[in-house]
C-alpha positions in Angstrom: 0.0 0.0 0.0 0.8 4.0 -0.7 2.8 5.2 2.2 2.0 9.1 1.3 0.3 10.5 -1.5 3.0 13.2 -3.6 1.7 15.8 -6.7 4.4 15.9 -8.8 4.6 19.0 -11.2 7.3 19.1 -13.8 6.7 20.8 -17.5 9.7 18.1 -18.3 8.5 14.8 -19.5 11.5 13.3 -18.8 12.2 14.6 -15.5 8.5 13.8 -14.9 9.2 10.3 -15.8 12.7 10.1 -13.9 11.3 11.5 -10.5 8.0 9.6 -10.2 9.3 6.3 -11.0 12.0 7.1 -7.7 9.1 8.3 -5.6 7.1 5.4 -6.8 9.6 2.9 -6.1 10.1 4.3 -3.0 6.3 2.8 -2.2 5.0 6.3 -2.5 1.2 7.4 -4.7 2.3 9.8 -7.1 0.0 12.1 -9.0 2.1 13.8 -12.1 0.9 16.9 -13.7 2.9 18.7 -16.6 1.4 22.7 -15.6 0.7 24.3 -12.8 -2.9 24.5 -13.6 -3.1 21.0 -13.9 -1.9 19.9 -10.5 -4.0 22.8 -8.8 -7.2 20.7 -10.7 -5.4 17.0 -8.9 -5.0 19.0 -5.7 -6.8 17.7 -2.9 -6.8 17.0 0.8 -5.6 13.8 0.2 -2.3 15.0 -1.3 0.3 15.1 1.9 3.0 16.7 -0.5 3.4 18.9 -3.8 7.0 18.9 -5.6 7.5 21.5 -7.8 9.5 22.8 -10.6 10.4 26.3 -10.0 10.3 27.3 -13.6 7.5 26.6 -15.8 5.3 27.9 -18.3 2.7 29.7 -17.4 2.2 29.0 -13.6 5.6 28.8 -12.2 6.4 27.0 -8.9 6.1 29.9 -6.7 2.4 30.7 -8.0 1.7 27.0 -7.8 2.9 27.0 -4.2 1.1 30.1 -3.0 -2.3 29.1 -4.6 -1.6 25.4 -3.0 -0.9 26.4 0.5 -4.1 28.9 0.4 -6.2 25.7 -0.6 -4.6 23.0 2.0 -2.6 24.8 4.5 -1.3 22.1 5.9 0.2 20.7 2.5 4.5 20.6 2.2 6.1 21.9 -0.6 9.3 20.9 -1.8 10.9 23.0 -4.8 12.8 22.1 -7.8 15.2 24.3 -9.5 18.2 24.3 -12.0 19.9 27.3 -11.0 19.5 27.7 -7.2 20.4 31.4 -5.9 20.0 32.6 -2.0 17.6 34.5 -3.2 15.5 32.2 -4.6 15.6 29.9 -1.7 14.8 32.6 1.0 12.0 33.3 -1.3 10.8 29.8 -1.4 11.2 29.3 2.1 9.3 32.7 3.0 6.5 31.6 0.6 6.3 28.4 2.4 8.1 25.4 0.7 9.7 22.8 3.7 12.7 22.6 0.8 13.8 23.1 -1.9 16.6 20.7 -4.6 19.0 21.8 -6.7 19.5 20.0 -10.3 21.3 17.5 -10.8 20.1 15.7 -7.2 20.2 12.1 -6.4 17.2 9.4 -5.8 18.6 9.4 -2.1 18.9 13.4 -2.0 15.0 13.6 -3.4 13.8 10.6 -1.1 15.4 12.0 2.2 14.3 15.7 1.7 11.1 14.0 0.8 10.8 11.9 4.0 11.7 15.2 6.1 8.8 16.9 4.8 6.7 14.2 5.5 7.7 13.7 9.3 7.0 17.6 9.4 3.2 17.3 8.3 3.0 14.7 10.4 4.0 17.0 13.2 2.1 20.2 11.9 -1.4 17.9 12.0 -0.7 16.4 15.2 -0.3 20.4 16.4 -3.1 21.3 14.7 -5.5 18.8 16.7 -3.3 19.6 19.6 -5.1 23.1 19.4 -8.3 21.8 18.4 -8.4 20.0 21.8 -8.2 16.5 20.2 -4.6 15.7 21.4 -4.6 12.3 23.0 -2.9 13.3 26.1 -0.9 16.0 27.7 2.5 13.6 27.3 1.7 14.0 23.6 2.3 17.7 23.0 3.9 18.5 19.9 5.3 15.4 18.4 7.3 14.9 21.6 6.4 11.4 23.7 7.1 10.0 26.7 5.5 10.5 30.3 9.1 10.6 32.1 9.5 13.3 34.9 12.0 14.8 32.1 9.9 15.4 29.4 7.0 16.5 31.4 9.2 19.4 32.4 9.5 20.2 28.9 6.0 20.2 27.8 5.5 22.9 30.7 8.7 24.9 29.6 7.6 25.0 25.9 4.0 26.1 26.9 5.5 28.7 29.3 7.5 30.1 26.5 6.0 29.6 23.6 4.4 33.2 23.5 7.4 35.4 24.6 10.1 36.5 22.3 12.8 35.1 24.5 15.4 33.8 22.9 15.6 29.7 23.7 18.6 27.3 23.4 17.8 23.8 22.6 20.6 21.5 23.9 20.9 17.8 23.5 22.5 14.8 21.5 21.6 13.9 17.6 18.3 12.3 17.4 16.7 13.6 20.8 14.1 16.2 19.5 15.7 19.2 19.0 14.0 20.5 16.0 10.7 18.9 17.2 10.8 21.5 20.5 11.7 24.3 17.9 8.9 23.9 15.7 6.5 23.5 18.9 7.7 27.1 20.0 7.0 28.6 16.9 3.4 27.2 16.0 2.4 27.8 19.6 3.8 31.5 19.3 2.1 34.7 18.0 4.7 34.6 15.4 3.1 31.1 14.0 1.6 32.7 10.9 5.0 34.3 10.3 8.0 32.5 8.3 9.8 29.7 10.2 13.5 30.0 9.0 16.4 27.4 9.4 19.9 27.5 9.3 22.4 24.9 9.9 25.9 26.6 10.7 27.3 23.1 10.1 26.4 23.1 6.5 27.6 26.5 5.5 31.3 27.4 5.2 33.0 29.8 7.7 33.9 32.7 4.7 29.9 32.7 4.0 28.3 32.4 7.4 28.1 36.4 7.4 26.5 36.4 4.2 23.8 34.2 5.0 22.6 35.7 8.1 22.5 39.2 7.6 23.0 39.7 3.4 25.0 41.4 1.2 25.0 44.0 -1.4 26.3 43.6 -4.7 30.1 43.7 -5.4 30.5 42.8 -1.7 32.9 40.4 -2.7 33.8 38.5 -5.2 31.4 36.4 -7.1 28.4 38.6 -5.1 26.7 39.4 -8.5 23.7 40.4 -7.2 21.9 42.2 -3.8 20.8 39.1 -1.4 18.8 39.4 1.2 20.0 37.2 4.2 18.3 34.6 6.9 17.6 37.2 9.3 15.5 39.3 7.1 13.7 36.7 5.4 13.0 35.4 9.1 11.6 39.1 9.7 7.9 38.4 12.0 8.1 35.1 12.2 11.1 32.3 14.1 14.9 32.0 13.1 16.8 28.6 13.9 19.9 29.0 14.0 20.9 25.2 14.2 24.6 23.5 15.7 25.7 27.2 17.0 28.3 25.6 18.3 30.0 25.9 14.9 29.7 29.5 14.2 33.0 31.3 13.4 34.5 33.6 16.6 34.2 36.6 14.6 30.5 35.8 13.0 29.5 35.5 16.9 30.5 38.7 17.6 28.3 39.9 14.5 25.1 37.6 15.6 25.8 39.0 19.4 25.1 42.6 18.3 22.1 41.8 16.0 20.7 40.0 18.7 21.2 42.7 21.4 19.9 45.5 18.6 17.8 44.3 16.7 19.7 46.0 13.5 21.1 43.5 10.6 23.6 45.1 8.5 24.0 43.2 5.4 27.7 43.0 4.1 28.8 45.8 1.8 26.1 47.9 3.1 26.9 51.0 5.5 22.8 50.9 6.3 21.3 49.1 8.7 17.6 47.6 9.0 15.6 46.8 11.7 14.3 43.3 12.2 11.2 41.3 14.7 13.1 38.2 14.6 12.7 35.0 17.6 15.7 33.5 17.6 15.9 29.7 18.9 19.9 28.2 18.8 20.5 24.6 19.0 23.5 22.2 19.2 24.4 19.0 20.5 27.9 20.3 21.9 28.6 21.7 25.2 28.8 25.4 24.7 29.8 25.7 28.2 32.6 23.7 27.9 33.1 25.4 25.1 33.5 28.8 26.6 36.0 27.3 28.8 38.1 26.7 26.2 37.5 29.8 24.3 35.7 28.5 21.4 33.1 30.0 22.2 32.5 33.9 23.1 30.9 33.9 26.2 28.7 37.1 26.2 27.0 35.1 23.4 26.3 31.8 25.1 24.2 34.2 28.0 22.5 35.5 25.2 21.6 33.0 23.7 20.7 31.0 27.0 18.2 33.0 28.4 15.8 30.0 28.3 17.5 26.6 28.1 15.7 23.8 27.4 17.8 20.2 27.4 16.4 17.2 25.5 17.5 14.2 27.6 18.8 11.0 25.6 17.1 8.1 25.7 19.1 6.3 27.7 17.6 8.4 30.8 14.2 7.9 30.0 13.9 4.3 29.5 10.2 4.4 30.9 9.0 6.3 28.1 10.2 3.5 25.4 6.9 1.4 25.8 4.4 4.9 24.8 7.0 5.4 22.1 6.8 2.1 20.6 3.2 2.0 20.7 3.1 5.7 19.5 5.8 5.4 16.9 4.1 1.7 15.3 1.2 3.2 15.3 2.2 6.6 12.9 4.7 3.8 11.1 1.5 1.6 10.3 -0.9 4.9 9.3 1.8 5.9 7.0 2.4 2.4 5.2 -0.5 1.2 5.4 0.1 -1.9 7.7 -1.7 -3.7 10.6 -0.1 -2.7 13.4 1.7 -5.3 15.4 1.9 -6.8 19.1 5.2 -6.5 20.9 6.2 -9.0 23.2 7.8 -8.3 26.6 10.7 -9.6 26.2 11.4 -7.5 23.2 10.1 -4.6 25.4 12.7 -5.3 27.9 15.7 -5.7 25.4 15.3 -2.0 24.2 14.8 -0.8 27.7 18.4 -2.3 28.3 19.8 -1.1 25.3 22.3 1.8 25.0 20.5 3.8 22.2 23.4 6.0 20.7 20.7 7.4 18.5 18.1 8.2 20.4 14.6 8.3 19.4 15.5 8.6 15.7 17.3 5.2 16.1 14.5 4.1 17.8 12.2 5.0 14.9 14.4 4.0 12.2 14.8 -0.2 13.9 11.0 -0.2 14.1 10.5 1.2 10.2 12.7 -1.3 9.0 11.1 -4.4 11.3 7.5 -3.8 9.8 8.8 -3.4 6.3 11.0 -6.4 6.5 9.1 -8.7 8.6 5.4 -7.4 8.4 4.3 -9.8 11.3 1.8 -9.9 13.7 4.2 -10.0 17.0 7.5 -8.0 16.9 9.9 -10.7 19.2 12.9 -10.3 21.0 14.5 -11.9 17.9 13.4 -9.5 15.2 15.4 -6.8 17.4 19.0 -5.9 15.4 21.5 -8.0 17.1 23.5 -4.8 18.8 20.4 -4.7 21.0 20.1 -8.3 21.6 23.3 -8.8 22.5 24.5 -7.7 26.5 28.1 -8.0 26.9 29.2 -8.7 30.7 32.9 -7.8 31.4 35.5 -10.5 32.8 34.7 -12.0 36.2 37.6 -10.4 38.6 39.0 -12.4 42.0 37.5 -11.5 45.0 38.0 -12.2 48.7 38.8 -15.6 49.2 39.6 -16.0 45.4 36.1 -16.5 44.8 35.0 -15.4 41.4 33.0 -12.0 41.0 31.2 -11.3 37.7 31.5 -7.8 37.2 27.7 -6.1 36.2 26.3 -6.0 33.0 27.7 -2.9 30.8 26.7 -1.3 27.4 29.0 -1.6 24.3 29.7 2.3 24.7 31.0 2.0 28.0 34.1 1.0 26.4 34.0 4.4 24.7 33.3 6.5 27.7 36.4 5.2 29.6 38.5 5.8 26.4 37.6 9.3 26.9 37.9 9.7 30.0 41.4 7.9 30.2 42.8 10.5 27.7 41.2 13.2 29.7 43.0 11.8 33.0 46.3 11.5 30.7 45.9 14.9 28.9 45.4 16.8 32.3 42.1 17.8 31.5 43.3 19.8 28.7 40.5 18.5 26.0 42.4 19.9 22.9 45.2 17.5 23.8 42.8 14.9 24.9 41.3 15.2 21.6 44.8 14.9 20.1 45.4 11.8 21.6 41.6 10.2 20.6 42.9 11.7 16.8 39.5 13.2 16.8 38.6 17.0 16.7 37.8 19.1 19.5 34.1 19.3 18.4 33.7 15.7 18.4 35.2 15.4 21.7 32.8 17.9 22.6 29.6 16.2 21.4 30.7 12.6 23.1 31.8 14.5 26.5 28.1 15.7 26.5 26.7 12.6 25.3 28.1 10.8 28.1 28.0 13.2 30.6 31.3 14.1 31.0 33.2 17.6 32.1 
């Protein structure tokens, strides 16, 4: 069965061809159109996404989208384009679109952006029927599950803050639920009406970071052809993320401190400065406390930025929330495949509460999604688990009084990791640079596993 139903648009009958059969291999129902006009008449509120090209005849993509999104606001939009400016992306993202892809892409580039965009209208209608008063339960706010002492605390934080302008960091590992908390802030927000803008400091090199945040005028620098209007403007009413802060140049934080204290962006090149209503929400999965210790990062920022902090715990500390997110994540699974959903057994239930989960709920998610498609049972057992969560390992017995035998307690594969870590801490003196040295891993790394383990 269909596991979403995608409008395709595309004035190219080739490209037409070339990107349904990928989405419909992928087990997705795709509706093709070869206008604008034609997919606004196979529009409907069964349609969970529309794909665009940006450039046709007649209706281009940004018409198509506008008109779509008045019809089923709820509908994601990904973009298509062959010549992908800035511009043209903050336009896209301000009209709407989840995305956007640059040609040439891939069939694993389309289908990931694709499943993205997916998991976000997922979100958007379970927020939607949150505000409707049709939620299922108060541990189900915003796409976020679990009934832990932990994540009740961060249903009432989000819905304390939600309506201020504060400006919120998001800390926690990859796969907690960062982004989900984000997007909860900014639909349950005045500003939910206004654009929700994203950038990932990981993803943009150091020499353009300035560039993207605040603009430039032309002839800024070299190969600035044209005036470009940057993330915080395009962000102007409405929520700017500014995603894995942690990476932001020194001298680009010194930049993003004054905007935020001001209000005024000054776009590179330009001597004028303009005013801007932005919410600004930072995550990261490193310490930025450690890394103000060891002058990574500027300090004046990080108390800035952290005048709400909310911390996504891993998994790992709220193992009594993996039964309601089994449950909770088989059933969206099933509704989106179009499967009966299946029993779990004990047994299995208790292997994944002993289990380590490096990736959090995202791992969580991902093991399940590829049980059902695989197996499409009736009873998920212990023995359709992957075999790192099957597995316990118990370290060597050691001699104890009387030369008795001892078996040490049961320990988790990354244990071995932690005490790696903290051995070349102990032999570095604490200094993390050379700890990192000696690990032949980067600083940043050694941040994000220091945090993940819960080490200073």
């Amino acid at each position: 069965m269909p596991r979403a139903t995608i409008l395709l648009a595309e004035d190219d009958a080739s490209v037409l061809q070339a990107i349904g059969d990928t989405l419909g291999d992928a087990g997705y129902e795709v509706l093709r159109a070869v206008s604008g006009r034609e997919a606004l008449l196979k529009l409907s509120g069964e349609v969970d996404l529309l794909i665009t090209d940006l450039w046709m005849p007649g209706m281009d993509g940004l018409a198509l989208l506008t008109e779509a999104r008045q019809r089923e606001p709820l509908l994601e939009v990904i973009l298509i384009t062959g010549n992908a400016t800035v511009t043209s992306a903050i336009q896209a993202m301000k009209a709407g679109a989840f995305d956007y892809l640059t040609k040439p892409f891939t069939p694993p580039d389309l289908l990931e952006v694709v499943e993205r965009s997916l998991e976000h209208r997922r979100m958007r209608l379970e927020i939607a029927r949150w505000r409707a008063g049709e939620g299922e339960s108060e541990e189900q706010i915003q796409n976020l599950i679990g009934k832990s002492v932990k994540m009740q605390a961060i249903y009432d934080t989000i819905r304390r803050v939600a309506p201020f302008k504060s400006t919120v960091l998001v800390t926690g590992e990859s796969g907690t639920g960062k982004e989900m908390v984000v997007r909860a802030l900014h639909e349950l927000s005045p500003r939910k009406n206004g654009p929700f803008v994203a950038i990932n400091c990981a993803a943009v090199p150091a020499n353009l970071m300035e560039s993207e945040l605040f603009g430039h005028e032309r002839g800024a620098f070299t190969g600035a052809n044209m005036k470009t209007m940057g993330y915080f403007e395009a962000a102007n009413h409405g929520t700017l993320l500014i995603d894995e802060v942690g990476e932001l140049d020194f001298n680009v934080q010194a930049k993003l401190l004054r905007v935020l204290e001001t209000g005024h962006v000054s776009p590179v090149g330009s001597p004028k400065e303009k005013v801007v209503d932005v919410r600004v929400i930072a995550a990261t999965n490193t310490d930025l406390k450690m890394a103000v210790e060891d002058k990574h990062f500027r300090s004046d920022l990080f108390y800035r930025l952290n005048v709400v902090h909310i911390e996504m715990p891993p998994l790992r500390d709220r193992l009594e929330d993996i039964p309601l997110l089994i449950e909770n994540l088989l059933d969206r699974l099933c509704a989106e495949h179009r499967l009966n959903v299946p029993d779990v057994e004990d047994r299995a239930i208790e292997a994944m509460q002993r289990y380590y989960w490096p990736g959090n709920v995202r791992e969580l998610r991902n093991m399940l999604e590829s049980i059902l498609i695989l197996g499409q049972k009736p009873v998920i057992t212990e023995a359709d688990l992957p075999e790192a969560i099957r597995r316990t390992v118990v370290a060597p017995s050691v001699e104890g009084s009387g030369g008795a035998k001892v078996s040490l307690p049961l320990v988790d594969l990354d244990a071995a990791e932690k005490t790696t870590i903290e051995k070349a801490l102990r032999q570095a003196g604490g200094d993390r640079t050379r700890a990192a040295q000696l690990l032949n891993i980067s600083v940043r790394t050694l941040y994000r596993k220091m945090a993940r383990y819960g080490l200073r």
